[in-house]
C-alpha positions in Angstrom: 0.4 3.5 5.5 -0.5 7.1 4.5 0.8 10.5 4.4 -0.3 13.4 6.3 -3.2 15.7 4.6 -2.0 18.7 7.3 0.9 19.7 5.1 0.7 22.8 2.5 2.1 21.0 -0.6 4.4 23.8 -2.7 7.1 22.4 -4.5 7.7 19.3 -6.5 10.9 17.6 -7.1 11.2 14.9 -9.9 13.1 11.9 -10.1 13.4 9.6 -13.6 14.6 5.7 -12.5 14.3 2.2 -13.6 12.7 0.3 -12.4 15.3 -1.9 -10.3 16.1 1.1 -8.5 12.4 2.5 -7.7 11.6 0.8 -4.4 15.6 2.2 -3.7 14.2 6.3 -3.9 10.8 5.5 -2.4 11.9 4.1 0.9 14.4 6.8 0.9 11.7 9.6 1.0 9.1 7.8 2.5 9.0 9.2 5.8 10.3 12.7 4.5 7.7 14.2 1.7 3.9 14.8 1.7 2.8 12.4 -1.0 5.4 10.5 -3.4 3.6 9.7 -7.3 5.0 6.8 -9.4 3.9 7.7 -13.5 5.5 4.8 -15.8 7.1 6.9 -18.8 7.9 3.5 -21.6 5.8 1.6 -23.3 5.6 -1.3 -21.1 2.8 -4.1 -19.8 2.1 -2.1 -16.1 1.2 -5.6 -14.7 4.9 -7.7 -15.1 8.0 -6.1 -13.8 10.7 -5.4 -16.2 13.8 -4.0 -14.4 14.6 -1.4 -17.6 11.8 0.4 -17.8 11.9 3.9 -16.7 9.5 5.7 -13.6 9.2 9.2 -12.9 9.2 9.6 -9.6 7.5 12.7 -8.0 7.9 13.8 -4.1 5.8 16.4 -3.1 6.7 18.8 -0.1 6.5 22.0 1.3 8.7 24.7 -0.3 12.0 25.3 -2.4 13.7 25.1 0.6 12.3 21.0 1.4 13.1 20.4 -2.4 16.6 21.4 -2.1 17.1 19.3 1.1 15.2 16.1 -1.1 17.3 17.0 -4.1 20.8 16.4 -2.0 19.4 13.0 -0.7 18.3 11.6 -4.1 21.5 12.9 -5.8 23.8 11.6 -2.6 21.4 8.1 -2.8 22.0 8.0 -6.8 25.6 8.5 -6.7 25.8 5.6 -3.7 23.9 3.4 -6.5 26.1 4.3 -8.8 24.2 6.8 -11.3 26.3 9.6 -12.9 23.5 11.7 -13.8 20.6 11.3 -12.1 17.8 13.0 -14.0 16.4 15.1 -10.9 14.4 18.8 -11.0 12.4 21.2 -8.8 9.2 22.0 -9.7 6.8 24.8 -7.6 3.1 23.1 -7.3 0.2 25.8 -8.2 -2.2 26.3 -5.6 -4.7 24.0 -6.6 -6.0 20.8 -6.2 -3.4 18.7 -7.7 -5.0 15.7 -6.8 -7.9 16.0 -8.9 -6.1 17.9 -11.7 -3.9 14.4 -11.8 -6.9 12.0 -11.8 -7.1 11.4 -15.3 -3.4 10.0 -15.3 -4.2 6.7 -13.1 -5.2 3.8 -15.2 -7.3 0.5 -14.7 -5.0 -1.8 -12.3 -5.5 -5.4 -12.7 -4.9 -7.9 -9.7 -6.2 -11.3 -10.2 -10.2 -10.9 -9.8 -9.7 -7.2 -8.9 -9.9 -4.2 -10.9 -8.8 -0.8 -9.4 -10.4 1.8 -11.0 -11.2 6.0 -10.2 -14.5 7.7 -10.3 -13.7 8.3 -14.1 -13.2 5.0 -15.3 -15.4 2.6 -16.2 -14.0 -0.9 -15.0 -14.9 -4.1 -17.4 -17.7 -6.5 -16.5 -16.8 -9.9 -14.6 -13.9 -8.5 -12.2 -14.2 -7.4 -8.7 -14.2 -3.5 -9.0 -12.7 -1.5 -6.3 -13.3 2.1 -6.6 -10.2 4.0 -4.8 -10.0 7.8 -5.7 -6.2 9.5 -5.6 -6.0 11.3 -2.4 -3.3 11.5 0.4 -3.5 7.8 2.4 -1.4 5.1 0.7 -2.8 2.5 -1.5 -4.0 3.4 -5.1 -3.0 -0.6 -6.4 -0.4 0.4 -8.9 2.2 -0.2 -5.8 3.7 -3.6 -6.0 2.9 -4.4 -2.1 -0.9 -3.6 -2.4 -0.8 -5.6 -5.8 0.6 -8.4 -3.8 -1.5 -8.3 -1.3 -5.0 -8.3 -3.5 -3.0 -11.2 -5.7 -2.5 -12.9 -2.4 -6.5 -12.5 -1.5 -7.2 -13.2 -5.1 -5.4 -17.0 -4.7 -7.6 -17.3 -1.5 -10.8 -16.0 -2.3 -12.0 -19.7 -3.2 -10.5 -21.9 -0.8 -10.9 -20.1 2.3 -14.3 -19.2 4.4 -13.4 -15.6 6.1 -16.1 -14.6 8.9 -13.9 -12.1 10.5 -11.1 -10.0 8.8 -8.7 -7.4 10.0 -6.5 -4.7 7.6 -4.1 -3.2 9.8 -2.7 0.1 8.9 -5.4 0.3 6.1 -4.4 3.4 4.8 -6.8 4.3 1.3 -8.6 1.3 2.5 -8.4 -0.6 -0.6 -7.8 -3.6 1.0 -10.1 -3.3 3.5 -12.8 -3.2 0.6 -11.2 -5.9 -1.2 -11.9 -8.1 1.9 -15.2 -7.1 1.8 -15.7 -7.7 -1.5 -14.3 -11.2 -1.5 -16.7 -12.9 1.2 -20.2 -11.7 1.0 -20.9 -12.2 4.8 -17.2 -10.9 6.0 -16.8 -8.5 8.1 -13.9 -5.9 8.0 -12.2 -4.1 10.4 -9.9 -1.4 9.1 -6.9 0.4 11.5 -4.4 3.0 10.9 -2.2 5.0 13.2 -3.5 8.5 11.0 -7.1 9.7 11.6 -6.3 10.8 7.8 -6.4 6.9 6.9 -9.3 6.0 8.6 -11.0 9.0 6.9 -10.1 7.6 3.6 -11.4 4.2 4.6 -14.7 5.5 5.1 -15.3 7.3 2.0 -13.7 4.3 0.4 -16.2 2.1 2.6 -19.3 4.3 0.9 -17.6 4.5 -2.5 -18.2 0.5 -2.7 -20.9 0.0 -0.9 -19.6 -1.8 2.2 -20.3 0.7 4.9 -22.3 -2.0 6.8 -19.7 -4.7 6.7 -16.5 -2.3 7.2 -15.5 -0.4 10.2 -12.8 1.4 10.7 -10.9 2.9 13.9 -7.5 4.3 14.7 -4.9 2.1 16.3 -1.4 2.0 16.6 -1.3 -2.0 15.8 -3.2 -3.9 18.5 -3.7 -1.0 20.7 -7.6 0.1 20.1 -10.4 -1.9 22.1 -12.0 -2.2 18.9 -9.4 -4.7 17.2 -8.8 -6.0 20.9 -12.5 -6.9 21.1 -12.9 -8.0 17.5 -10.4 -11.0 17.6 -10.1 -13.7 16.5 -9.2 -13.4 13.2 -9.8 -15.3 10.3 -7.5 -12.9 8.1 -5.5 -10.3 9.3 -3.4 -8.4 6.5 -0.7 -5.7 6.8 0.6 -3.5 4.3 2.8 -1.9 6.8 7.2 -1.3 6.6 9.2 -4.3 7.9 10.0 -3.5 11.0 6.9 -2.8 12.0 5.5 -6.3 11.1 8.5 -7.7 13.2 7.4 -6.1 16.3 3.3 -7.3 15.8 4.7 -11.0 15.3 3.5 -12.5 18.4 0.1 -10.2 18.4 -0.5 -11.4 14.8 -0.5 -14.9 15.9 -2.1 -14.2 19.6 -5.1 -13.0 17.7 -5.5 -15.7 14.7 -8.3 -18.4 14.8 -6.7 -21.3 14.2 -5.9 -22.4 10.8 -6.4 -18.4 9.8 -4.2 -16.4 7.6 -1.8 -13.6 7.7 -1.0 -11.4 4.6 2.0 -9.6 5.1 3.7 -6.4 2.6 5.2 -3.6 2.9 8.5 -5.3 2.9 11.7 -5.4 0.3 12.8 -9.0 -1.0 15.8 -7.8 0.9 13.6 -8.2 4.2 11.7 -11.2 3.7 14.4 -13.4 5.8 13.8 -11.1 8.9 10.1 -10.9 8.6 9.4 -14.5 8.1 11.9 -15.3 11.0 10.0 -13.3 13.6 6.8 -15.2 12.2 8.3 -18.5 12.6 9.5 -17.3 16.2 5.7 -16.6 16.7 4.1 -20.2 15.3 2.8 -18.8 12.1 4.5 -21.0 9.4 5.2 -19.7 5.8 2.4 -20.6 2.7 3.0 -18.5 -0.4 4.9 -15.8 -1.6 4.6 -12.8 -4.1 7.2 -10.7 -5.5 6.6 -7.2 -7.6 9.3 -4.5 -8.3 11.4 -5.5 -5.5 8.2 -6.0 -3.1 7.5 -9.2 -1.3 3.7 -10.3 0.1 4.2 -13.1 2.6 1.0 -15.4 2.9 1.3 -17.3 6.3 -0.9 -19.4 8.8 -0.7 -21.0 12.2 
C-alpha cells in the first residue's frame, strides 16, 4: 500500500488516541490524506500492545481547506466512538522536506530476526537489518500489519525452503527485502498498483543490497505478465486492505506451489472471519495467526 508522492503537502491536522482506537482513525483517513504518521507519546515497550497508551496521529494533506474537511470526520468518528473531546488541531506544513526533517524521530523496530532501521541508525549485530528510509509508500515496520507479517516470515525463515517469492502490493518494499534477506538463493518479485511503490522498492532493493534477487513491476494484483510468468509461488505475501485480499482468493491459490504459503495483513481482527472464509472457499487452509494493535497476519497454505 502507499500514498501518492504527486500531492503538494500543506497542512497538518493532529489527532492524540489510544491505542484501542488507532487502527479506528487510520482506516478512516486512509484513502483521504497524503501520508498519515503514527509518533507514540508514553513511556511504553513499542513492541507489546497496551490498549492505554496514547498515539499522536498526524494526517498530512493539501491545504486548510482539506484539514477542515479531516477535522469534521475525525471529530464526527470520535464522537461515534464515544470521545467528548477529542484532542484534534491544524497545523500549516513549511515548505520543506518534512520527510527528512522527521527522520530522526523513527526508532529501531524489532520483529523477530529483523531489525528496521534508517540511514541514521546503526542497527545491533546478529539481526537481519533492513534498511527502509521514511518516504511516501507504506511500510516503515512500526505498523502492526508489516510487524506481523516480518513476525510471520520470522517463524518460517527455518522450516521452510523458499525458491520463488512474491510481495504483492509491496509498497516501501520492506517486505520484499525481508524475503530476500531470509533465503540466500530466493528470488523476490515485488508489485504495487503505484509506480510511486515500485520506485521505493528499488531504492529499497539498492539500499540492502538485493538488487539482483529483487524485481519489481506494477500490477494491479495478478494482472502484469511479470507475476503471471513468475508463478508458482513458494510464498506469496500481501499487506493489502481486506477486501482486496477477498477478491485475489482464488488467484492466491491458482498460483501457489503446492504445500507453499500465503502471508496475509492488512486486515482488522474484525475482518479475519471474512478473509479466512474466502481462503477456505479457495483451498488454502489456515496455519498461524498474529495479532498487533487491532491488526491480524493470517499465515495460510494449500
Amino acid at each position: 500500500m502507499s500514498n501518492s508522492p504527486e500531492i503538494a503537502i500543506a497542512w497538518r491536522v493532529d489527532l492524540t488516541v489510544s491505542e484501542y482506537l488507532r487502527t479506528e482513525f487510520e482506516i478512516l483517513l486512509e484513502d483521504n490524506v497524503a501520508v498519515v504518521s503514527a509518533t507514540l507519546l508514553e513511556d511504553f515497550n513499542e513492541i507489546e500492545v497496551e490498549p492505554e497508551r496514547l498515539w499522536r496521529l498526524s494526517f498530512y494533506c493539501t491545504d486548510e481547506a482539506e484539514g477542515a474537511v479531516l477535522t469534521s470526520l475525525l471529530a464526527d468518528n470520535a464522537s461515534r466512538l464515544g470521545l467528548a473531546e477529542p484532542d484534534i488541531t491544524g497545523t500549516a506544513v513549511p515548505p520543506e522536506d518534512w520527510v527528512a526533517k522527521n527522520a530522526h524521530k523513527f526508532p529501531l523496530i524489532f520483529a523477530g530476526r529483523f531489525v528496521v532501521h534508517s540511514d541514521h541508525l546503526r542497527p545491533p549485530p546478529g539481526r537481519t537489518a533492513l534498511c527502509i528510509n521514511a518516504g511516501n509508500a507504506f511500510g516503515s515496520g512500526m505498523h502492526g500489519s508489516t510487524r506481523g507479517c516480518l513476525l510471520a516470515l520470522d517463524a518460517i525463515a527455518n522450516k521452510h525452503q523458499v525458491r520463488r517469492a512474491l510481495d504483492l502490493g509491496a509498497g516501501s518494499g520492506i517486505l520484499a527485502v525481508a524475503l530476500a534477506k531470509c533465503w540466500a538463493n530466493t528470488s523476490v518479485l515485488a508489485s504495487d498498483i503505484d509506480p510511486a511503490a515500485v520506485a521505493s522498492t528499488n531504492i529499497a532493493a539498492h539500499e540492502n543490497g538485493v538488487t539482483d534477487r529483487l524485481q519489481s513491476c506494477l500490477s494491479d494484483g495478478f494482472a502484469a505478465n511479470e507475476v503471471r510468468d513468475g508463478a508458482p509461488y513458494d510464498l506469496i505475501c500481501a499487506n493489502i486492505l481486506a477486501n482486496s485480499l477477498c477478491q485475489l482468493a482464488v488467484d492466491m491459490a491458482e498460483y501457489l506451489t503446492p504445500g507453499g504459503l500465503v502471508i496475509l495483513s492488512g486486515l482488522l481482527t474484525r475482518q479475519e472471519d471474512d478473509v479466512g472464509a474466502a481462503y477456505q472457499r479457495a483451498g488454502l487452509r489456515l496455519v498461524d495467526q498474529i495479532r498487533l494493535g487491532g491488526w491480524s497476519t493470517l499465515l495460510l497454505t494449500n
